[in-house]
C-alpha positions as protocol buffer text, in pm:
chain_id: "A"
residue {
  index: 1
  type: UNK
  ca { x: 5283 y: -3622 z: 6132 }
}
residue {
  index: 2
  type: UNK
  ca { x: 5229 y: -3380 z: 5826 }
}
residue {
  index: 3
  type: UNK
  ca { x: 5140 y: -3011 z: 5948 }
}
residue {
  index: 4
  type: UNK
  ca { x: 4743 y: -2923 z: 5912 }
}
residue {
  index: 5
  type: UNK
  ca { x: 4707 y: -2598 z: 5704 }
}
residue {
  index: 6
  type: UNK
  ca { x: 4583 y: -2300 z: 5860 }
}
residue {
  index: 7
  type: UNK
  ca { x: 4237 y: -2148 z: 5859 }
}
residue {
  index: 8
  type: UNK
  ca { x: 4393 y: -1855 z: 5649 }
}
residue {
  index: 9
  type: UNK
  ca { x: 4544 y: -2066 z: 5414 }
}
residue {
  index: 10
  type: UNK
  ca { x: 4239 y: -2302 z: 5361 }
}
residue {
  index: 11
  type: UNK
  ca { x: 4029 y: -1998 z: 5308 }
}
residue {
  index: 12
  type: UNK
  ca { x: 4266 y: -1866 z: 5020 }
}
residue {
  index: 13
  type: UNK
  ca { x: 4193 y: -2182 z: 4856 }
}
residue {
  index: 14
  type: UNK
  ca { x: 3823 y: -2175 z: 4856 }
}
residue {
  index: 15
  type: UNK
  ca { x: 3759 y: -1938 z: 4499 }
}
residue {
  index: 16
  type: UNK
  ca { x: 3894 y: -2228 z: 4332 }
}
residue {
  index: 17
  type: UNK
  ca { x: 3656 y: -2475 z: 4361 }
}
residue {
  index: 18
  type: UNK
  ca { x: 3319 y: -2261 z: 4494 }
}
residue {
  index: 19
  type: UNK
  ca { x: 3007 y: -2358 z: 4277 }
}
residue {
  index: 20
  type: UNK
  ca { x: 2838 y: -2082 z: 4472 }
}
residue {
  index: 21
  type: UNK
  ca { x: 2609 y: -2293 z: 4698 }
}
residue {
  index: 22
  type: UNK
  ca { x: 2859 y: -2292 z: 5007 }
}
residue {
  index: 23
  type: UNK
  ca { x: 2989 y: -2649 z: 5194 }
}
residue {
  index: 24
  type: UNK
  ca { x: 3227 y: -2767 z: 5408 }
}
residue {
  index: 25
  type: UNK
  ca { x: 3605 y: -2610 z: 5276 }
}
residue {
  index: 26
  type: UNK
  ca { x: 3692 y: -2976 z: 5178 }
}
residue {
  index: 27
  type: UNK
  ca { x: 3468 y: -2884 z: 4929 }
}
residue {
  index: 28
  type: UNK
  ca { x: 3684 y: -2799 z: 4694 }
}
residue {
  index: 29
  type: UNK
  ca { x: 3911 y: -3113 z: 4759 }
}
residue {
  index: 30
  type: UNK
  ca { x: 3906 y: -3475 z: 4586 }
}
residue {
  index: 31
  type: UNK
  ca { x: 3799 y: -3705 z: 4839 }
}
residue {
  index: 32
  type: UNK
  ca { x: 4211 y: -3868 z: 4824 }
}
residue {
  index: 33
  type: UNK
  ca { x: 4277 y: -3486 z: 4961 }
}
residue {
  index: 34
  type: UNK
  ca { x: 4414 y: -3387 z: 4630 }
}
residue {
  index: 35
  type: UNK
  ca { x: 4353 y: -3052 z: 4509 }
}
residue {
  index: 36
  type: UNK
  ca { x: 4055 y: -3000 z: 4248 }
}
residue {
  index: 37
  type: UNK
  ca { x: 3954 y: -2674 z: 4088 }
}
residue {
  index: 38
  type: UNK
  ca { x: 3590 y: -2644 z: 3900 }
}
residue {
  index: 39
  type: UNK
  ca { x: 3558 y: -2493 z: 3608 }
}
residue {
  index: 40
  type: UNK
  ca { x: 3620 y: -2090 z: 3501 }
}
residue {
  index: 41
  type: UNK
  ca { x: 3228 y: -1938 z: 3529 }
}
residue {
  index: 42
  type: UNK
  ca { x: 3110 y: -1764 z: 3254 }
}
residue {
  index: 43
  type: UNK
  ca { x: 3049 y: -1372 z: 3337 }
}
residue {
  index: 44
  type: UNK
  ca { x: 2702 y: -1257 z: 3372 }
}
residue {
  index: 45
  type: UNK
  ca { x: 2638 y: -895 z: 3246 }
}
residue {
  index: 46
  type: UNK
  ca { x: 2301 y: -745 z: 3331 }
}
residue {
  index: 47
  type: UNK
  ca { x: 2256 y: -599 z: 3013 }
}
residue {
  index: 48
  type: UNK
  ca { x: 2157 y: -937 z: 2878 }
}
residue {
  index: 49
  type: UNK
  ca { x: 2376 y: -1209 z: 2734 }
}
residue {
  index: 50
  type: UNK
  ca { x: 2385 y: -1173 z: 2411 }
}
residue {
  index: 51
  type: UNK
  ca { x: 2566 y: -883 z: 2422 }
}
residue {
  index: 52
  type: UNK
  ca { x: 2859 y: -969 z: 2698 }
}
residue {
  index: 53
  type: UNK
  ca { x: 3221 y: -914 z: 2574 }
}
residue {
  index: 54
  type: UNK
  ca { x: 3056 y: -779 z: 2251 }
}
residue {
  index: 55
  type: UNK
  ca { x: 3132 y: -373 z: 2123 }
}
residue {
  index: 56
  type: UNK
  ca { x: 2795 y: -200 z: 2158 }
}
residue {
  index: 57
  type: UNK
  ca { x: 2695 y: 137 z: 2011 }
}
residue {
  index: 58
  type: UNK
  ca { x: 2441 y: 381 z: 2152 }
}
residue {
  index: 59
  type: UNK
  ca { x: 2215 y: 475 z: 1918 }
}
residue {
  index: 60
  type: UNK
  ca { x: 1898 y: 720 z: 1942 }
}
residue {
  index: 61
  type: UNK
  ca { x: 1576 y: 558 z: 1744 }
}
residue {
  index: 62
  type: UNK
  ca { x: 1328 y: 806 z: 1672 }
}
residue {
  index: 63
  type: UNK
  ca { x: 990 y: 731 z: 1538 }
}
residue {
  index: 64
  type: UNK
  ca { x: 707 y: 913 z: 1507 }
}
residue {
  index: 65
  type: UNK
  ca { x: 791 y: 1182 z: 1791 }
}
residue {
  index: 66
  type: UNK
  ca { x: 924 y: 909 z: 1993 }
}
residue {
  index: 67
  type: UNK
  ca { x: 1292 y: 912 z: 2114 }
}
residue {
  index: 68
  type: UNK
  ca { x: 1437 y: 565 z: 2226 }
}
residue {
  index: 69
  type: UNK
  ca { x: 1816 y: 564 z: 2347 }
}
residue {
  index: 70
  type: UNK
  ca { x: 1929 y: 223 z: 2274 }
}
residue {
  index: 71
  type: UNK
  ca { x: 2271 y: 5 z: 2329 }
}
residue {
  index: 72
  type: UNK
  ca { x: 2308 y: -192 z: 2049 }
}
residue {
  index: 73
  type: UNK
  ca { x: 2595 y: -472 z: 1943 }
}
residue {
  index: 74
  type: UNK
  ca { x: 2787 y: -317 z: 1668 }
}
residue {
  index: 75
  type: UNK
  ca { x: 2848 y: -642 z: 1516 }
}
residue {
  index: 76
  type: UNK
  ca { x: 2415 y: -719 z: 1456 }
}
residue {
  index: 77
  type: UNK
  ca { x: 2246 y: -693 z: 1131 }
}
residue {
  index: 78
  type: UNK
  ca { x: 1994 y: -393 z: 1038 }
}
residue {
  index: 79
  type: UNK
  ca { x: 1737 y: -731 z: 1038 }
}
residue {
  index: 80
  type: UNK
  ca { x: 1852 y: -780 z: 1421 }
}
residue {
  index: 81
  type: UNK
  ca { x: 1793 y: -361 z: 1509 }
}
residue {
  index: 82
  type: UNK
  ca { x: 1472 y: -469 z: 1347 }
}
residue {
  index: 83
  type: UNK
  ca { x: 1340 y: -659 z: 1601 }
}
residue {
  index: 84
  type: UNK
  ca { x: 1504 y: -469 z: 1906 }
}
residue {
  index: 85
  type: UNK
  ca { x: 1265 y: -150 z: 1739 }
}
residue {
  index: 86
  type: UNK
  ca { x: 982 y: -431 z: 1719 }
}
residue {
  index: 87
  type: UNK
  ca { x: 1017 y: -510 z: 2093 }
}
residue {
  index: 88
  type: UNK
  ca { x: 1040 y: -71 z: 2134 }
}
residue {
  index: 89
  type: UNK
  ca { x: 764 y: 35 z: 1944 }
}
residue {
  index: 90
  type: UNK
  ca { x: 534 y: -280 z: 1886 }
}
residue {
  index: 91
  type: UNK
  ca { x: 575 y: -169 z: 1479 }
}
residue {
  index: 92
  type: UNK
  ca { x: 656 y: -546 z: 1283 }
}
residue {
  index: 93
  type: UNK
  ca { x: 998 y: -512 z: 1115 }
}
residue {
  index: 94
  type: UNK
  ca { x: 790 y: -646 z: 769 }
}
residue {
  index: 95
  type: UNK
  ca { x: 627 y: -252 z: 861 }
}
residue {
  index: 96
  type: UNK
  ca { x: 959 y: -52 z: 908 }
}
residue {
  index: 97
  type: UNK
  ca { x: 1152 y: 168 z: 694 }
}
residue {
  index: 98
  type: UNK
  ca { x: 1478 y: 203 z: 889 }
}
residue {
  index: 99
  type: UNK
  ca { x: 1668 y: 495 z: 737 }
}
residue {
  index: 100
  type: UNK
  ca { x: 2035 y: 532 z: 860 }
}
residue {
  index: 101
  type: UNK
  ca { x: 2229 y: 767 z: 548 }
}
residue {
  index: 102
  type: UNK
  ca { x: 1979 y: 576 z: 370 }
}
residue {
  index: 103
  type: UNK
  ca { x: 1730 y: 296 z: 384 }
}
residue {
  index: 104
  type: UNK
  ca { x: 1945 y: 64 z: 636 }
}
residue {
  index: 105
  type: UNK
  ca { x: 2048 y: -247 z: 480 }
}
residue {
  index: 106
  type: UNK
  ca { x: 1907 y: -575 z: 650 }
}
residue {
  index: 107
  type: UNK
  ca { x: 2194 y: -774 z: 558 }
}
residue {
  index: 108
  type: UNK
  ca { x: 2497 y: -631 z: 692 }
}
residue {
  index: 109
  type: UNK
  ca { x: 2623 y: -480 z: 1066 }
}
residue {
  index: 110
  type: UNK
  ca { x: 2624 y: -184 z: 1176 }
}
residue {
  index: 111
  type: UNK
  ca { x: 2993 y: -161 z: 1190 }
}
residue {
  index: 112
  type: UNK
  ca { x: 2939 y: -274 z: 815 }
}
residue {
  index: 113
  type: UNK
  ca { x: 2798 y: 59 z: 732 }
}
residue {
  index: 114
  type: UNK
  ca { x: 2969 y: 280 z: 990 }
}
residue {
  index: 115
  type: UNK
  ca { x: 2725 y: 356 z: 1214 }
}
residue {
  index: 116
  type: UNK
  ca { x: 2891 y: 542 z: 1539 }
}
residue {
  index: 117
  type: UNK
  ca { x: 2789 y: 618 z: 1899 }
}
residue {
  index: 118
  type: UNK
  ca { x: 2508 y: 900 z: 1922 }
}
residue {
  index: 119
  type: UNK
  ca { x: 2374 y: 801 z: 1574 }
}
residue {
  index: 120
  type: UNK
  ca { x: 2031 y: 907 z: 1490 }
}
residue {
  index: 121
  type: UNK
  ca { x: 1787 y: 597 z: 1327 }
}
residue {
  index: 122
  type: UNK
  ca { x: 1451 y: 717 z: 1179 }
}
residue {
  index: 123
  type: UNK
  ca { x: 1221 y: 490 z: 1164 }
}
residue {
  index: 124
  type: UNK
  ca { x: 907 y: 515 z: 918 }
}
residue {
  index: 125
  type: UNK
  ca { x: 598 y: 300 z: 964 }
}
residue {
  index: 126
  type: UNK
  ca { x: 252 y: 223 z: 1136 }
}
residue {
  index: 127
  type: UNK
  ca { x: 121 y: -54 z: 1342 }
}
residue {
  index: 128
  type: UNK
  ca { x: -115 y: -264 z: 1256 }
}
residue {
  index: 129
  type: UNK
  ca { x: -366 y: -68 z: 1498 }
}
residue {
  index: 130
  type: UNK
  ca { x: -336 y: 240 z: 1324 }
}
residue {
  index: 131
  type: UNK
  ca { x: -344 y: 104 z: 1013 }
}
residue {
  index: 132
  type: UNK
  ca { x: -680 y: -45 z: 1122 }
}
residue {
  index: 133
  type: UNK
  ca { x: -773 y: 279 z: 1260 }
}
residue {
  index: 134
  type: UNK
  ca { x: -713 y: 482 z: 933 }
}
residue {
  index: 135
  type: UNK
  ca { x: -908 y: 203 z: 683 }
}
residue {
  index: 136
  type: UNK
  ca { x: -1220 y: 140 z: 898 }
}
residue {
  index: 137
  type: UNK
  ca { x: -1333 y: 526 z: 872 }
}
residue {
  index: 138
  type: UNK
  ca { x: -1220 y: 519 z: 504 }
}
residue {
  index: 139
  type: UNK
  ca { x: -1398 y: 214 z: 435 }
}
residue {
  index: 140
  type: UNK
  ca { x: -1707 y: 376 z: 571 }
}
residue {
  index: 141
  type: UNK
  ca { x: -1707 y: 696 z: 393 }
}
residue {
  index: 142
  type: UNK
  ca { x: -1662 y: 515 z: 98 }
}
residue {
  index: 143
  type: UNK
  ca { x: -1981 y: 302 z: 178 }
}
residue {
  index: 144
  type: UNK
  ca { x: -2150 y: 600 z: 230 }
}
residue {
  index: 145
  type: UNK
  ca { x: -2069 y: 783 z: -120 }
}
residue {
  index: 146
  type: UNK
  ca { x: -2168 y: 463 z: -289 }
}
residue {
  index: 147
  type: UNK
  ca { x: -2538 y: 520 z: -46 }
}
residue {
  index: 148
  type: UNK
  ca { x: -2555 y: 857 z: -206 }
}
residue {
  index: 149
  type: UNK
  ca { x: -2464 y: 777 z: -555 }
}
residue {
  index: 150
  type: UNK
  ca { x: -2735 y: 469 z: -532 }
}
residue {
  index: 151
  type: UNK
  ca { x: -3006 y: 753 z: -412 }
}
residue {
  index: 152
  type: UNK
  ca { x: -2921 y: 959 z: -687 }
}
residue {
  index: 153
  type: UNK
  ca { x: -3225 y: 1023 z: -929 }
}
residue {
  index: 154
  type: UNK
  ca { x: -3100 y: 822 z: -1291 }
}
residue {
  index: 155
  type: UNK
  ca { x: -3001 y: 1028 z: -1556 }
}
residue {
  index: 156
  type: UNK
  ca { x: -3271 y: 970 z: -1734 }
}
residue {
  index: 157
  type: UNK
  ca { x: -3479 y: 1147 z: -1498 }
}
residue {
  index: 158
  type: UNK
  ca { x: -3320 y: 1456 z: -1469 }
}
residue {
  index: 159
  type: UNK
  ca { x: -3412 y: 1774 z: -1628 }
}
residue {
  index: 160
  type: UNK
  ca { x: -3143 y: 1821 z: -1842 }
}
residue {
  index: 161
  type: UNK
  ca { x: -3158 y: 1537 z: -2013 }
}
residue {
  index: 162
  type: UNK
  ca { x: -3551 y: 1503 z: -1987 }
}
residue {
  index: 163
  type: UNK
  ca { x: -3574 y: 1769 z: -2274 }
}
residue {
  index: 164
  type: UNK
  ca { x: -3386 y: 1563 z: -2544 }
}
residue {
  index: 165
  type: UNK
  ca { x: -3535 y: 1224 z: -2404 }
}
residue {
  index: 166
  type: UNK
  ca { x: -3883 y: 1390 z: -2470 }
}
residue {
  index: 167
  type: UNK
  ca { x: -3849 y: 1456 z: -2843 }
}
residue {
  index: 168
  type: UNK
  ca { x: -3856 y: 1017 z: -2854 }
}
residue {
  index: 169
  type: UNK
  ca { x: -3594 y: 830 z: -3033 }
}
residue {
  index: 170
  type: UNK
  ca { x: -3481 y: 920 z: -3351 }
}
residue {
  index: 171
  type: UNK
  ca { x: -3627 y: 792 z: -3695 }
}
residue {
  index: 172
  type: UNK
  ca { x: -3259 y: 750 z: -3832 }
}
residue {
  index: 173
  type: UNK
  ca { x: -3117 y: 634 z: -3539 }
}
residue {
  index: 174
  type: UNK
  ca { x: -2851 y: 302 z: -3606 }
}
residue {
  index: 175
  type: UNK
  ca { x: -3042 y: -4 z: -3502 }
}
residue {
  index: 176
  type: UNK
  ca { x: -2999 y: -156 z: -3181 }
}
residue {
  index: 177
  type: UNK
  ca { x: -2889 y: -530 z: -3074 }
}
residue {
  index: 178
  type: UNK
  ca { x: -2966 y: -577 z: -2697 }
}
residue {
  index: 179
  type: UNK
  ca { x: -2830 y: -823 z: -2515 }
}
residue {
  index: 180
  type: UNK
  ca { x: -2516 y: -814 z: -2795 }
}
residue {
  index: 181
  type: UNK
  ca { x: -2148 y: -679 z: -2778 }
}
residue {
  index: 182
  type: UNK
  ca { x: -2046 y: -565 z: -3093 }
}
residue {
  index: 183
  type: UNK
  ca { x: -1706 y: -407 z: -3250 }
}
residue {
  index: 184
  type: UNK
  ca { x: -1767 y: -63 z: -3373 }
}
residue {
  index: 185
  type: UNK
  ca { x: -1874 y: -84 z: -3727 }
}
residue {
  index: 186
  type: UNK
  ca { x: -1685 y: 50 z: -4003 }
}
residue {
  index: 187
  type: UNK
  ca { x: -1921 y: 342 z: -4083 }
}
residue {
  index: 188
  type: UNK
  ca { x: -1987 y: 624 z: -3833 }
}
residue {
  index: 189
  type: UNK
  ca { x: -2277 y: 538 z: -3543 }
}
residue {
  index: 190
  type: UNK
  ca { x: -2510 y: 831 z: -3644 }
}
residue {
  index: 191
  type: UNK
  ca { x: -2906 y: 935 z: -3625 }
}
residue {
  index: 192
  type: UNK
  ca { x: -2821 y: 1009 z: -3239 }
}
residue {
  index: 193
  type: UNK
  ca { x: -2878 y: 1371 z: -3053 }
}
residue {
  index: 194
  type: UNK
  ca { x: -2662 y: 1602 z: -2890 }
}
residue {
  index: 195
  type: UNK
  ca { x: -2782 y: 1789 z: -2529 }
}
residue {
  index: 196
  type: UNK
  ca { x: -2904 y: 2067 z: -2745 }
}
residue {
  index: 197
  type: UNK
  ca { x: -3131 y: 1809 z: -2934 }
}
residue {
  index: 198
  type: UNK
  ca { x: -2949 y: 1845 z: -3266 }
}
residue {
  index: 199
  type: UNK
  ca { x: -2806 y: 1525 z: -3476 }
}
residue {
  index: 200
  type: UNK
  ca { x: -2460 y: 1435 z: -3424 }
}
residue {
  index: 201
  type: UNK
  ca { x: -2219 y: 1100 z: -3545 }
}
residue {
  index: 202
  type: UNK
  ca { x: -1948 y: 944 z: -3408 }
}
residue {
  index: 203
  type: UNK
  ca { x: -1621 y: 857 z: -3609 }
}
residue {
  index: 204
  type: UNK
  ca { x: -1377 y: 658 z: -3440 }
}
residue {
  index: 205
  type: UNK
  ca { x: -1056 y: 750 z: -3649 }
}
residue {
  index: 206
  type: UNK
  ca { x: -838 y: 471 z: -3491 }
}
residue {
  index: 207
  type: UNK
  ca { x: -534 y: 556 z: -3704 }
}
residue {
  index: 208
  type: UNK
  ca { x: -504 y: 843 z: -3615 }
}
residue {
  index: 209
  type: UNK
  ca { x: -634 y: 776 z: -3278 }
}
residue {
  index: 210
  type: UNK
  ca { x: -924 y: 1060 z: -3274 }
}
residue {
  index: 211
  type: UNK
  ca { x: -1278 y: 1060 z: -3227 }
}
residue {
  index: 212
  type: UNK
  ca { x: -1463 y: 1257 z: -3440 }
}
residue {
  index: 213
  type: UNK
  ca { x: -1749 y: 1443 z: -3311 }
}
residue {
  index: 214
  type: UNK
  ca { x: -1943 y: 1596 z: -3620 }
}
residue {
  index: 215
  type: UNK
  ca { x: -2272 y: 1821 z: -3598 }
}
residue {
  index: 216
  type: UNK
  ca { x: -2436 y: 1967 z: -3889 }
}
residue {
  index: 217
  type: UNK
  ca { x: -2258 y: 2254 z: -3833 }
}
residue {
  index: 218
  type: UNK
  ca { x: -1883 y: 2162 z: -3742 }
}
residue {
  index: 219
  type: UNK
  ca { x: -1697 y: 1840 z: -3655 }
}
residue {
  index: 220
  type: UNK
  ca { x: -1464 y: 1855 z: -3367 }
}
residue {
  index: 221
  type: UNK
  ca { x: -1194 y: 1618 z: -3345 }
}
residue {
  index: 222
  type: UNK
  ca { x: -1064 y: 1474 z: -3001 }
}
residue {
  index: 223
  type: UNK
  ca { x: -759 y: 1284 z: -2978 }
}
residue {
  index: 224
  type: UNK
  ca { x: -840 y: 982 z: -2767 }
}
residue {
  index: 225
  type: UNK
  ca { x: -579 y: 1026 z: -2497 }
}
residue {
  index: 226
  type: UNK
  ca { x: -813 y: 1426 z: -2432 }
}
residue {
  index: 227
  type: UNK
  ca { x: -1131 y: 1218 z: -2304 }
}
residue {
  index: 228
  type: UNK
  ca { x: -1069 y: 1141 z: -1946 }
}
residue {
  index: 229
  type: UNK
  ca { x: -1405 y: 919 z: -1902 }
}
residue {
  index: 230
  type: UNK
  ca { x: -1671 y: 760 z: -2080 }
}
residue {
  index: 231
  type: UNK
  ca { x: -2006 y: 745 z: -1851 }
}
residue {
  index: 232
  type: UNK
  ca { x: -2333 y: 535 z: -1987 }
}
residue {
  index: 233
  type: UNK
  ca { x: -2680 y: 464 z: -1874 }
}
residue {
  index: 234
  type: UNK
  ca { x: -2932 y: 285 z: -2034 }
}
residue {
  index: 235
  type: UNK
  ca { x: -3271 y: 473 z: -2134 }
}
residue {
  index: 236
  type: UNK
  ca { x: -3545 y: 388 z: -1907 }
}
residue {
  index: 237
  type: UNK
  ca { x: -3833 y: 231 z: -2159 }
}
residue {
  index: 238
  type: UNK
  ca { x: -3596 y: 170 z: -2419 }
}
residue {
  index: 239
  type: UNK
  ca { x: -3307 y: -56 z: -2212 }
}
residue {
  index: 240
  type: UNK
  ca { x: -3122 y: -107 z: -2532 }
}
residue {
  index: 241
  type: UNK
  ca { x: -3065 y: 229 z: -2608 }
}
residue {
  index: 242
  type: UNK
  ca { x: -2811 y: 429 z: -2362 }
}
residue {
  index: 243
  type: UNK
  ca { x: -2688 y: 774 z: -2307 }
}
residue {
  index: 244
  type: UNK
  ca { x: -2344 y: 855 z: -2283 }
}
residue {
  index: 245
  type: UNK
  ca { x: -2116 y: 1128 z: -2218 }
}
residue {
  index: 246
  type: UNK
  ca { x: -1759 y: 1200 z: -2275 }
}
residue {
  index: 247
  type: UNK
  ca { x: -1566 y: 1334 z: -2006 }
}
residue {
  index: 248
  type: UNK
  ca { x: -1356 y: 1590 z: -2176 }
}
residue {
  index: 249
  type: UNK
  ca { x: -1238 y: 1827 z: -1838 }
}
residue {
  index: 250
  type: UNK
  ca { x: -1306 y: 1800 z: -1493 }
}
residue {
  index: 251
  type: UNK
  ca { x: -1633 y: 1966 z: -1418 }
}
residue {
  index: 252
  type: UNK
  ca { x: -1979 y: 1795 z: -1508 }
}
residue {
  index: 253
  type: UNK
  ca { x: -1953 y: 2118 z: -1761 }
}
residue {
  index: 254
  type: UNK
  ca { x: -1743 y: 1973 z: -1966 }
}
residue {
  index: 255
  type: UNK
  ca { x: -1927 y: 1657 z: -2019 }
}
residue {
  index: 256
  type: UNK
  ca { x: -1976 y: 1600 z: -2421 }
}
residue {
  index: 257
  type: UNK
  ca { x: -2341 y: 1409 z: -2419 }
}
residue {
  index: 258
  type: UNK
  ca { x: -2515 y: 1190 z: -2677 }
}
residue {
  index: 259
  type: UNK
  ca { x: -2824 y: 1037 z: -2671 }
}
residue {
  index: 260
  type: UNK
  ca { x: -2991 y: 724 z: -2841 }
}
residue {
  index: 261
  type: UNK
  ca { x: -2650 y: 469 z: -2865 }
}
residue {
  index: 262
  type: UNK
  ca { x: -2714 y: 129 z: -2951 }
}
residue {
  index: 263
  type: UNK
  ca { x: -2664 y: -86 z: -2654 }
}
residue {
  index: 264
  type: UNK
  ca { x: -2424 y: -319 z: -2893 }
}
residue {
  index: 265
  type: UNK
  ca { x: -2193 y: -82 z: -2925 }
}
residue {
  index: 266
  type: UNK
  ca { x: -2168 y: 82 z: -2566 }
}
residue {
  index: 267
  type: UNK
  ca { x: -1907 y: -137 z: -2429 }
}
residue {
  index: 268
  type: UNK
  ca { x: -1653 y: -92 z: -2768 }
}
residue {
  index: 269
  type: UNK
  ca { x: -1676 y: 299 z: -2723 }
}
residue {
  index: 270
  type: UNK
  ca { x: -1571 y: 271 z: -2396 }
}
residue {
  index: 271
  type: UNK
  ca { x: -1261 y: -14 z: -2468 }
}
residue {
  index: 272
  type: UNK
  ca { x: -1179 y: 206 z: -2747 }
}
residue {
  index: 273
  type: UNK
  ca { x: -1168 y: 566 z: -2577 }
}
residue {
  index: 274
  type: UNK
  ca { x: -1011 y: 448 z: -2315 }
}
residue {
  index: 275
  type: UNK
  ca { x: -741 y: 269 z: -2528 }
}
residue {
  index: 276
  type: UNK
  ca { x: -824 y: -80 z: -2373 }
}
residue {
  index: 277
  type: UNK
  ca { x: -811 y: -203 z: -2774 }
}
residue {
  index: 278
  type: UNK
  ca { x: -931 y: -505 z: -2690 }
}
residue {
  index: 279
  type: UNK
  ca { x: -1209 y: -450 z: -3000 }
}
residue {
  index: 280
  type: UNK
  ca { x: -1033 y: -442 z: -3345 }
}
């Protein structure tokens, strides 16, 4: 004889127990008639789920003329902004520099390091496509200067050093070993010719960390650390002799050559000048 609720009432009741797929409104009742209530539902927020009921931030990301306003959770790492710029600008975070009053730490939050809403994020880096881009011509022009310098005429050959290479190889000139390395002996390498076809001997004053240069008519000593380069070529006809030139400025001008050095010794000049030291 108990009193059937209304159709109001029974409708008031229904938010308790919907699961959203509609039924019968004893849905929401235990089949004894008892009341049942599902669940709470956890809110959706179309901004994506990982950042409902979290503080966000809106930050502008700008990289290379590009402006990106993003919402970001306050509480996420500078690792985490990382990969929202990955997903942005297709740049790998192991690629950015993220620079936020500095180079942004990946470790802590933004709240960590006070960023605020409207905050400006530079970003600093290429992708791997424009990386590629850059090399490939690079890599070719540098195949094509090593063409050229293969086409080159040897040094030998050439005019200016024909005329000293003419007069044949001294009579005095220091014995040669080829096929050897040697250290550089304790007496000066002499008997060998300057470009202007005159005598000259090498000192290496490794104390004092000179080379001594000495004509017959003065001897100019070079601190080591002056002689930017030391280039060699052996002497066509006479393999284990070379010519060699000391780079002493940074036109071909400059270039302080000898001729007639015994192939034993080329490789310690060079160690030595160049304060490799690997030779006494």
């Amino acid at each position: 004889g108990a009193e059937e609720p209304s159709m109001e009432a029974e409708a008031q009741e229904l938010p308790l127990g919907c699961g959203g797929g509609g039924g019968s409104p004893a849905a929401g009742r235990s089949p004894e008639g008892e009341e049942r209530r599902e669940p709470p539902q956890a809110s959706v927020s179309n901004g994506g789920d990982e950042d409902s009921g979290r503080e966000l931030v809106e930050l502008k990301v700008i990289w290379n003329k590009n402006k990106y306003d993003v919402k970001f959770c306050l509480d996420s790492t500078g690792a985490e902004l990382k990969q929202k710029i990955h997903s942005l600008t297709g740049l790998p975070p192991a690629m950015q520099k993220v620079m936020f009053k500095g180079l942004l730490p990946e470790e802590k939050t933004l709240r960590e390091i006070k960023v605020t809403n409207g905050a400006k994020i530079m970003v600093v880096g290429s992708t791997i496509n424009d990386v590629l881009a850059v090399n490939t011509p690079k890599e070719a022009a540098q195949q094509e200067v090593k063409a050229e310098e293969n086409k080159k005429e040897p040094l030998c050959r050439q005019k200016q050093h024909r005329k000293v290479l003419d007069k044949g190889k001294p009579d005095d000139v220091m014995p040669s070993v080829k096929g050897v390395q040697e250290r550089l002996p304790t007496v000066p390498l002499s008997g060998m010719y300057n470009k202007s076809g005159g005598k000259v001997r090498l000192t290496f004053k490794l104390e004092q960390d000179q080379l001594w240069i000495g004509t017959k008519e003065r001897t100019e000593k070079l601190p080591m650390g002056s002689i930017k380069n030391v280039v060699s070529e052996p002497i066509e006809g006479h393999e284990d002799y070379h010519m060699m030139a000391f780079q002493l400025g940074p036109t071909e001008a400059s270039y302080y050559w000898v001729y007639w050095v015994p192939t034993q010794y080329v490789d310690a000049i060079k160690d030595t000048v160049l304060g490799k030291w690997q030779y006494f």
